[in-house]
C-alpha positions, -999 to 999 in steps of 0.1 A, spaced: -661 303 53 -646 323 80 -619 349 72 -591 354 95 -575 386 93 -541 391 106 -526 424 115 -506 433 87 -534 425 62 -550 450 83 -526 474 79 -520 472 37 -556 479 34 -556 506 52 -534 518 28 -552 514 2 -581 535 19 -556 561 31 -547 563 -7 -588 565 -13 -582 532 -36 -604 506 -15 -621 503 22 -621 467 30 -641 476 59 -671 484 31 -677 448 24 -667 428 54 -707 424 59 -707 402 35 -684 377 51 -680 361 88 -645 371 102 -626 376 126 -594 369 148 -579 359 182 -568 378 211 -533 377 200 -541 388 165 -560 420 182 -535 427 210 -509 436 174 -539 457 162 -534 473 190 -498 475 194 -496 486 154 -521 510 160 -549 500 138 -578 502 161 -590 533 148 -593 514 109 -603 482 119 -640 478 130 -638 456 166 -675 456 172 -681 434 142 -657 407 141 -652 377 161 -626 373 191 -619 337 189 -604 320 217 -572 296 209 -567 270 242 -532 266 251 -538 229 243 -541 238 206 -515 258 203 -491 226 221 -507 202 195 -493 228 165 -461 227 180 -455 192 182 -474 188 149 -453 214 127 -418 227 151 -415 255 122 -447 273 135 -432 276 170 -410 299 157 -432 328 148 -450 346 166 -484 337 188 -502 360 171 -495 342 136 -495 308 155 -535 317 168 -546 321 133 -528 290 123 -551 272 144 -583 288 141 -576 287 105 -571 246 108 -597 241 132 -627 263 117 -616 254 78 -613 294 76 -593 309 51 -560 329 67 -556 365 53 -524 379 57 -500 396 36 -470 378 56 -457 358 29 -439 335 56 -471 330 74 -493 328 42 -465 299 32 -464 277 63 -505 280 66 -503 265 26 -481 234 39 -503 225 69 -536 224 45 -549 265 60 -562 282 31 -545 315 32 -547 345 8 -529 376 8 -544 408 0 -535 408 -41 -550 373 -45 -578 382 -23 -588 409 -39 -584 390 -71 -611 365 -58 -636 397 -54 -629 407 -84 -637 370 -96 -668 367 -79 -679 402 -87 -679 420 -54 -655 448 -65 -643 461 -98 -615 452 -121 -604 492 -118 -602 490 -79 -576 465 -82 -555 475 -111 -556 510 -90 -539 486 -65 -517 471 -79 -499 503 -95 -503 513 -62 -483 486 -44 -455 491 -78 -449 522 -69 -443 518 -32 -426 484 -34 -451 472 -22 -452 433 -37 -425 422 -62 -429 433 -94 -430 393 -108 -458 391 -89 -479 422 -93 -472 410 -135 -487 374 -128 -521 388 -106 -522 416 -143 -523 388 -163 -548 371 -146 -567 399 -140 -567 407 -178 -579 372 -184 -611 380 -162 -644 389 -184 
């Protein structure tokens, strides 16, 4: 599956390395990713290029074609930004799985049948499938409680199923 990594994603883990918690960067190795021009022109503009490795992902190319088809097929995603709209339709088009911790985004991709994560739940997953430890993530998520980071409801629920993990 492909990962598609938007820029804000990019930008909450690199929090977590600043805080010397986790490095997504240190398993991305393992997975085929990537994102569109849009996606990196915001890396860019957020100034992430110095965290996020560009010589290992994908730039995938979104025709103009694709991008008229989404907004005739779903009006809503015409409202947010191209960036967002380019991963909707890479994420459609190569069954890849949308990682973004813009919980609008992450929403609309769920209702037009995109697999999208955010970072918690994501991380969850590696947890799941053993690629990082339980600690790394409970280290996140009191991480992201104290800085507001996600709602507390929520950082309660991903506990709780983090607990239930063997």
């Amino acid at each position: 599956m492909l990962l598609l990594i938007d820029a804000c994603f990019w930008s909450h883990c690199r929090e977590l390395h600043d805080a010397k918690i986790w490095d997504l960067r240190d398993i991305l190795q393992s997975f085929s990713w990537g994102y569109t021009k849009q996606v990196f022109q915001e890396i860019n503009d957020h100034q992430l290029d110095d965290y996020v490795p560009d010589n290992a992902g994908m730039i995938i190319e979104v025709r103009k074609v694709e991008m008229e088809q989404l907004y005739a097929m779903d009006p809503i995603a015409a409202t947010f930004d191209e960036a967002d709209q380019s991963l909707i339709v890479i994420g459609k088009r190569e069954d890849g799985l949308v990682l973004t911790d813009d919980w609008v985004l992450a929403e609309e991709c769920k209702g037009l049948n995109v697999s999208a994560l955010r970072l918690p739940e994501f991380m969850l997953n590696l947890v799941a499938i053993g690629i990082i430890e339980k600690t790394i993530l409970y280290r996140a998520l009191r991480f992201w409680d104290s800085k507001g980071r996600f709602q507390t409801k929520e950082i309660r629920r991903l506990k709780k199923f983090l607990q239930a993990l063997k």
